[in-house]
C-alpha positions in Angstrom: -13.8 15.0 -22.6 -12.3 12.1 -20.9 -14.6 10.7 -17.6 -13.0 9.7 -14.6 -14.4 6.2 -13.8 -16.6 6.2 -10.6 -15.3 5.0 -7.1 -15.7 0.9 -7.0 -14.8 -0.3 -3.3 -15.8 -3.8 -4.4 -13.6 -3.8 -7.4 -11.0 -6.9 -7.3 -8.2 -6.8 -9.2 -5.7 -9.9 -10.4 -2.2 -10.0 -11.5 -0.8 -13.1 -13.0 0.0 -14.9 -9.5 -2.1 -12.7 -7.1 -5.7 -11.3 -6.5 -5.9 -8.0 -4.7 -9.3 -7.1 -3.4 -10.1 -4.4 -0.8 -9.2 -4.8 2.6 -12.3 -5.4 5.1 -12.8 -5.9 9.0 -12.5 -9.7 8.1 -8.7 -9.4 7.4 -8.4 -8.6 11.4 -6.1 -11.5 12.1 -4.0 -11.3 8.8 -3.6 -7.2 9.5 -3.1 -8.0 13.1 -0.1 -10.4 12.5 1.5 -8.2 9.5 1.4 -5.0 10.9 3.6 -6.1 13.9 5.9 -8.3 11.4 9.4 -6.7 12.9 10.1 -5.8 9.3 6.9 -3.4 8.9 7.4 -2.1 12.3 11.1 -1.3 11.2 10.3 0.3 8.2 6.7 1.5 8.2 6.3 2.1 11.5 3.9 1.0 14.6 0.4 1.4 14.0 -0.2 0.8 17.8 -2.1 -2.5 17.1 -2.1 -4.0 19.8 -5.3 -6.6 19.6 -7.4 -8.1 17.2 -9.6 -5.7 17.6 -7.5 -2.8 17.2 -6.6 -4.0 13.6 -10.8 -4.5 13.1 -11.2 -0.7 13.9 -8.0 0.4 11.9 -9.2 -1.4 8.8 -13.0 0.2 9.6 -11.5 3.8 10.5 -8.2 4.3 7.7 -9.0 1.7 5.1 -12.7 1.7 4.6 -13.7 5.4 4.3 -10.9 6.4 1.6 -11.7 3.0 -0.4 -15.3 4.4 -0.5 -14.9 7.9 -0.9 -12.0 7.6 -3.9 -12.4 4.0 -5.3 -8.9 2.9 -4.5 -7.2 2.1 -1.5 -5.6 -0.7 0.8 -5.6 -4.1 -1.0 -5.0 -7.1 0.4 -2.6 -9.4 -1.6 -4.1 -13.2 -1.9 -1.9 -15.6 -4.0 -3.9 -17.8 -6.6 -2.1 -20.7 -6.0 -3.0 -21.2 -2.5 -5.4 -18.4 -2.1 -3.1 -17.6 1.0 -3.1 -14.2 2.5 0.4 -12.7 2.1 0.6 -8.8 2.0 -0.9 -5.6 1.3 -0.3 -3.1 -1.6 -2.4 0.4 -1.5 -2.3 4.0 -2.7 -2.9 6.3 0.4 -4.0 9.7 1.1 -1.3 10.7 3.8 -1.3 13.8 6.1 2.4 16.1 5.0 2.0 15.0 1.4 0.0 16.4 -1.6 0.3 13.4 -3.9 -1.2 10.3 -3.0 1.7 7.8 -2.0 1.9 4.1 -2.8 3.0 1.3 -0.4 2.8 -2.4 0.4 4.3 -4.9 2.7 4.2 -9.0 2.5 5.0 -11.0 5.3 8.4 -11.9 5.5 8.4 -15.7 3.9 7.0 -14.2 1.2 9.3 -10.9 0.5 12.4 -11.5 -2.5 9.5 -13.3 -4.9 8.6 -10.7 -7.1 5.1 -10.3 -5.5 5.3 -7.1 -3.9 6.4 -5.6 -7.7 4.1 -7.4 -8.9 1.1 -5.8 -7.1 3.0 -2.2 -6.6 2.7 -2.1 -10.2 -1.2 -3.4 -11.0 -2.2 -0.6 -8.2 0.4 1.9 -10.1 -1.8 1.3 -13.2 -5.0 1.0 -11.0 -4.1 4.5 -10.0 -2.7 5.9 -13.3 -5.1 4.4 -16.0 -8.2 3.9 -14.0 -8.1 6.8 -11.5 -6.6 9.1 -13.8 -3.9 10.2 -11.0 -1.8 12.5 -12.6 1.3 11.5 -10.0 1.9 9.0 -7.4 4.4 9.5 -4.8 6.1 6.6 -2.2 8.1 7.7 0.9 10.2 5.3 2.0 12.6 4.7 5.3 16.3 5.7 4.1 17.7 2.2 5.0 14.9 0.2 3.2 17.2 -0.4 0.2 14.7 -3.6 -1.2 11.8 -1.2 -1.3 14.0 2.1 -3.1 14.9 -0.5 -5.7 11.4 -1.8 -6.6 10.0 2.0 -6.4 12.7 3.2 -8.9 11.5 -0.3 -10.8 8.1 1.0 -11.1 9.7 4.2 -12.4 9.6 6.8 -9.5 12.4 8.7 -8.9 13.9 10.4 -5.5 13.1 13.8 -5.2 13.8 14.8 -1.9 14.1 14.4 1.5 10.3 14.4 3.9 8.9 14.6 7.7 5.9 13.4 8.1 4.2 15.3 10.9 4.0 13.8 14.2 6.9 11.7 12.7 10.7 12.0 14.0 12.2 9.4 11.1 13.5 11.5 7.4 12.4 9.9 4.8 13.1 9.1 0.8 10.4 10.6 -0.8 10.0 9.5 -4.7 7.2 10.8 -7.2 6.2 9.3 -11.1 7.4 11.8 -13.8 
């Protein structure tokens, strides 16, 4: 009988080059200034936040309670070298889809250096190996061609075509085999 391991919100995790530990309302500022990055309104969408302490209550509201509920969640992505703040990676519970989706953004001086593979695929295996998920899923905008190409990298393959609800925008919608 194989035991799933118990929800840890204060787990952190490390790659080679980057530590991911759980978003918290002290990442305000840094989830303030990447969620309205032009690039993540463009191809994630706008989360409406608007001030400093919008972004508090997002992170308290949509990050916190699925971190502590499942285990897993939003991570922020902290580089070792500089222990600079520089992205997010997480594995989401999202309303139109029954498989928990993966996603992550960097801000922009920071995208085309491996890291966003690089932590995609630690919070694949967080997921896979740790959480026992049988699937993961990632819907992505159909003109984000970077973030197709590291999803089919972490070995997820296009299924199909999704609406979110509320949403107008199609999307690629790609699932683990």
């Amino acid at each position: 009988m194989s035991l799933k391991k118990q929800p840890n919100a204060d787990k952190i995790y490390e790659t080679e080059r980057l530590i991911l530990r759980p978003m918290s309302p002290e990442d305000r500022d840094f989830v303030f200034e990447l969620y309205n990055a032009p690039k993540f309104i463009q191809y994630i969408g706008d989360r409406n936040i608007k001030t400093i302490e919008d972004a508090e209550n997002y992170i308290r509201n949509r990050f916190m309670p699925q971190i502590e509920r499942l285990g897993y969640g939003n991570y922020l992505l902290i580089t070792k070298e500089e222990n600079k703040k520089i992205g997010a990676v997480g594995i989401f519970e999202r309303e139109g889809l029954d498989i928990v989706d993966i996603g992550y953004s960097l801000l922009e001086e920071f995208e085309g250096k491996g890291y966003a593979y690089e932590a995609a695929q630690k919070v694949k295996s967080i997921g896979m190996d740790d959480f026992e998920l049988p699937k993961i899923s990632a819907i992505i905008s159909k003109d984000n061609v970077s973030s197709q190409k590291l999803i089919e990298k972490l070995g997820l393959k296009f299924q199909k075509h999704v609406t979110l609800p509320g949403e107008r925008e199609e999307l690629n919608y790609y699932e683990t085999e």
